[in-house]
C-alpha positions as MATLAB code, in Angstrom:
seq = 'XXXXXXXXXXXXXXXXXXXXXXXXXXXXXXXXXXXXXXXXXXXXXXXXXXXXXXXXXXXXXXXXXXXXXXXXXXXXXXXXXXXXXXXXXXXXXXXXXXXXXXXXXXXXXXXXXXXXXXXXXXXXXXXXXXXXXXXXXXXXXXXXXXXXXXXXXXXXXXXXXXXXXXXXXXXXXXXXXXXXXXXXXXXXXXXXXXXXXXXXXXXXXXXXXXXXXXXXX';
ca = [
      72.496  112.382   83.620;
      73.419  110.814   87.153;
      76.371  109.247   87.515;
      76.485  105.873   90.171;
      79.006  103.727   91.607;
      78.551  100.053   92.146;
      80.618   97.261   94.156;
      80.639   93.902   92.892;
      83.270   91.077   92.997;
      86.170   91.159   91.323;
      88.970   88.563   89.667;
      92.494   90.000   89.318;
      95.777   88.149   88.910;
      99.559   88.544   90.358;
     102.635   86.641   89.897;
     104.987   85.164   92.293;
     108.653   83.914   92.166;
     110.595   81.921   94.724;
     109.055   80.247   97.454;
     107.533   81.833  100.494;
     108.086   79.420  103.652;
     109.816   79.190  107.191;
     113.387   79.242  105.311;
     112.591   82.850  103.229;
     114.499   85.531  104.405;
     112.800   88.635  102.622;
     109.650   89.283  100.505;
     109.470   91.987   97.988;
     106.293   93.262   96.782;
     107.456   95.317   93.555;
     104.492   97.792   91.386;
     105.782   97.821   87.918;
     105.090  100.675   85.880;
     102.696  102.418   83.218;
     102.188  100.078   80.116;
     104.222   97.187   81.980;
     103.010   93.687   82.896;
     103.868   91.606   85.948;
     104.683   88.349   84.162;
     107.737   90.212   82.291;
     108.568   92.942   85.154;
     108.705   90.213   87.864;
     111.285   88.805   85.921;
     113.348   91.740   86.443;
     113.622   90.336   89.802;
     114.655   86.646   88.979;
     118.251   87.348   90.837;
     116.785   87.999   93.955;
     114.623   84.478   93.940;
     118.591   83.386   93.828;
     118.961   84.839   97.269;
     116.343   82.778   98.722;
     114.051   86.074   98.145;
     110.587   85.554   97.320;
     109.429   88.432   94.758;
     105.425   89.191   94.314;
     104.517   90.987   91.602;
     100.912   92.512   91.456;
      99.183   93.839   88.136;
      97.339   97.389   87.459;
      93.800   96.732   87.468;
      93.358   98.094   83.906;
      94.793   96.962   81.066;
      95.335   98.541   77.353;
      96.890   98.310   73.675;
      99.877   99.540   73.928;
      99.416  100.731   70.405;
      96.775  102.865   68.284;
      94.333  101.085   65.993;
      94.491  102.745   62.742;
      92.415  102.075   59.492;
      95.068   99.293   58.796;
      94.920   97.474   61.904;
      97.639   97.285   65.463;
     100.991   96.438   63.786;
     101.614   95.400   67.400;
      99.214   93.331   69.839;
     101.167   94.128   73.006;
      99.035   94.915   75.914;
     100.102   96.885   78.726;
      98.568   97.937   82.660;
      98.312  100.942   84.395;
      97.221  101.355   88.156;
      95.603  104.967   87.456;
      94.623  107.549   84.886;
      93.035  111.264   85.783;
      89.919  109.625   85.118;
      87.493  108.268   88.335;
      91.308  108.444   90.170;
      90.039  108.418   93.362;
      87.934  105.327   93.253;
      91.138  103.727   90.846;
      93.207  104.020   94.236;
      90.621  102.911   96.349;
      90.796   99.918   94.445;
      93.890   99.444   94.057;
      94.514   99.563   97.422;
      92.089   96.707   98.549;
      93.336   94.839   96.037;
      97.235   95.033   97.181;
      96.207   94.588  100.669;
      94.489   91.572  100.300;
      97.048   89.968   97.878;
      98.992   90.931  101.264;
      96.935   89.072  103.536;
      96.525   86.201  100.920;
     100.431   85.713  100.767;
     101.595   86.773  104.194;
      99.156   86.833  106.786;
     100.848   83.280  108.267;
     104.290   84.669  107.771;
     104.460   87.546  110.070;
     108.364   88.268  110.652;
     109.819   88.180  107.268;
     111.224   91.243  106.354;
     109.216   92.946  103.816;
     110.100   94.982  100.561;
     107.916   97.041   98.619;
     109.137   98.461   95.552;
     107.791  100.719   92.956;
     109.002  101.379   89.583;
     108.453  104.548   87.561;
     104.502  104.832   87.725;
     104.418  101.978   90.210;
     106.316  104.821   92.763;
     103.348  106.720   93.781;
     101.108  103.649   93.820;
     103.388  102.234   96.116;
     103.173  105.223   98.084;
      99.656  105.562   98.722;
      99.474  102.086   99.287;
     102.133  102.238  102.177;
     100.071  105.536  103.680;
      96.806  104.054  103.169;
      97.021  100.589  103.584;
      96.910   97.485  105.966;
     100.586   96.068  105.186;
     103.666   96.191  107.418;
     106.934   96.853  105.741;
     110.593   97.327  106.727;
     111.891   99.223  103.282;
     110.235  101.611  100.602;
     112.097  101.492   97.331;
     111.295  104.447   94.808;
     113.090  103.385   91.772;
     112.689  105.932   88.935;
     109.749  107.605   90.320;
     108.190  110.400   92.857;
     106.019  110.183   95.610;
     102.749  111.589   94.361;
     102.096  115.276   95.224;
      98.805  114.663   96.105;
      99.167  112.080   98.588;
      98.305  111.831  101.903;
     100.992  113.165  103.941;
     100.432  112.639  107.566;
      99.424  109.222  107.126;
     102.511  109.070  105.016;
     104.778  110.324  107.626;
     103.732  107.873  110.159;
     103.831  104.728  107.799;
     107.418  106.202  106.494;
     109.108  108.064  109.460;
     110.682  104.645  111.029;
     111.331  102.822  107.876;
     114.303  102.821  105.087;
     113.337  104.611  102.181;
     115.487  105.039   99.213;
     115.004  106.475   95.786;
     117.003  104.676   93.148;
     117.634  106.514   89.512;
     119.696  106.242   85.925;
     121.644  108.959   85.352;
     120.579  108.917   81.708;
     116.771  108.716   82.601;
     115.299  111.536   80.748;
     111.971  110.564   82.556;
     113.744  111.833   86.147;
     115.324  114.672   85.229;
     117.463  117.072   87.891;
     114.432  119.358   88.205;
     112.391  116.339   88.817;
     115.078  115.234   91.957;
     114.307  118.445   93.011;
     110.477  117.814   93.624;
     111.435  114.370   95.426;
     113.448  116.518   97.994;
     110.573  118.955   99.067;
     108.129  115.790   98.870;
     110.448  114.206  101.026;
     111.056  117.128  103.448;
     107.242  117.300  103.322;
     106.800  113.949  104.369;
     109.070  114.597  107.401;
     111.930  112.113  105.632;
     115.266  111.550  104.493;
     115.650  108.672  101.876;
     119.290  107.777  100.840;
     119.471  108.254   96.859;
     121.221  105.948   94.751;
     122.668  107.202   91.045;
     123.832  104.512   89.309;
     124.797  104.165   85.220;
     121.867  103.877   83.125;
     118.509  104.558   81.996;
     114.848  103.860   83.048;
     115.609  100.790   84.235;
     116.091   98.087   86.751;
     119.693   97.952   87.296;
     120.676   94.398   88.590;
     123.932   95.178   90.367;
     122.174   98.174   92.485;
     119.547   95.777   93.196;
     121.777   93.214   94.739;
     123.396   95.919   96.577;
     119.751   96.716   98.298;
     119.405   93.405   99.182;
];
């Protein structure tokens, strides 16, 4: 057996809140997480849209039931997305990757000194990440909310795409997903990476906390 790649075209879809003109003062790009949509994780963001902010909100490239079929059916239609399994990874990045930079040149190629955003949630942290290292945007902050930077990535190329910018990482104190041994790993990543990103503990879960978001603003 042989296995073979193939390019072809490709449709994908995003969402976008706000508007995105000469009176916008910031853009955030925010990478939901594993199982998540962006239709219902933009609106996570809706405050911000408030603030004259406009949010984009790109989708994983693959999408799933979010629940098993059994020999009674899905109880539960819900469909989820995910940027990246083990499987074919490095061609799921690669992809990923063109597709968030051109979503990037679609939306801001004609708007060149708005402050830019990128956030990542949970999964959505490393994909972030390697799109910052890898990629053809220019950013002011990197938010890592409830997530790592991947172990794997690439870190020279994400020194020099990090080393002037604001990073933070952003975490529940209840979130049994980030636990302290977890925060631990962040640090040497970070010390890897040749950076220092403020941390921000606030009361809660795995989740976007709305007052700690307005604070970031």
């Amino acid at each position: 057996m042989e296995e073979k790649n193939i390019e072809f075209q490709f449709k994908a879809r995003y969402y976008k809140a706000g508007k995105l003109d000469a009176s916008t003062k910031q853009v955030w790009i925010v990478i939901h997480g594993y199982g998540q949509l962006g239709q219902y994780f933009i609106k996570k963001f809706q405050k911000l849209t408030e603030q004259n902010i406009c949010v984009i909100a790109p989708e994983g490239l693959s999408r799933f039931y979010l629940y098993e079929l059994t020999e009674q059916g899905r109880t539960d239609n819900k469909v989820g997305a995910t940027w990246m399994t083990r499987e074919n990874r490095l061609m799921d990045i690669d992809n990923y990757v063109k597709y968030l930079d051109t979503i990037y040149e679609h939306e801001l190629s004609s708007f060149k000194n708005i402050p830019i955003t990128i956030l990542g949630f949970s999964q959505g942290c490393a994909t972030v990440c390697r799109w910052a290292a890898q990629g053809k945007l220019k950013f002011d902050k990197l938010i890592l909310w409830a997530g790592l930077f991947p172990p794997d990535m690439d870190f020279k190329a994400g020194h020099h795409a990090l080393v002037s910018k604001k990073t933070y990482m952003v975490v529940g104190n209840q979130d049994h997903f980030v636990t302290p041994e977890r925060i631990k790993d962040f640090d040497v990543l970070a010390e890897k990476l040749g950076i220092k990103p403020e941390k921000i503990v606030f009361e809660g879960k795995h989740e976007i906390n709305e007052e700690v978001l307005m604070w970031l603003v």
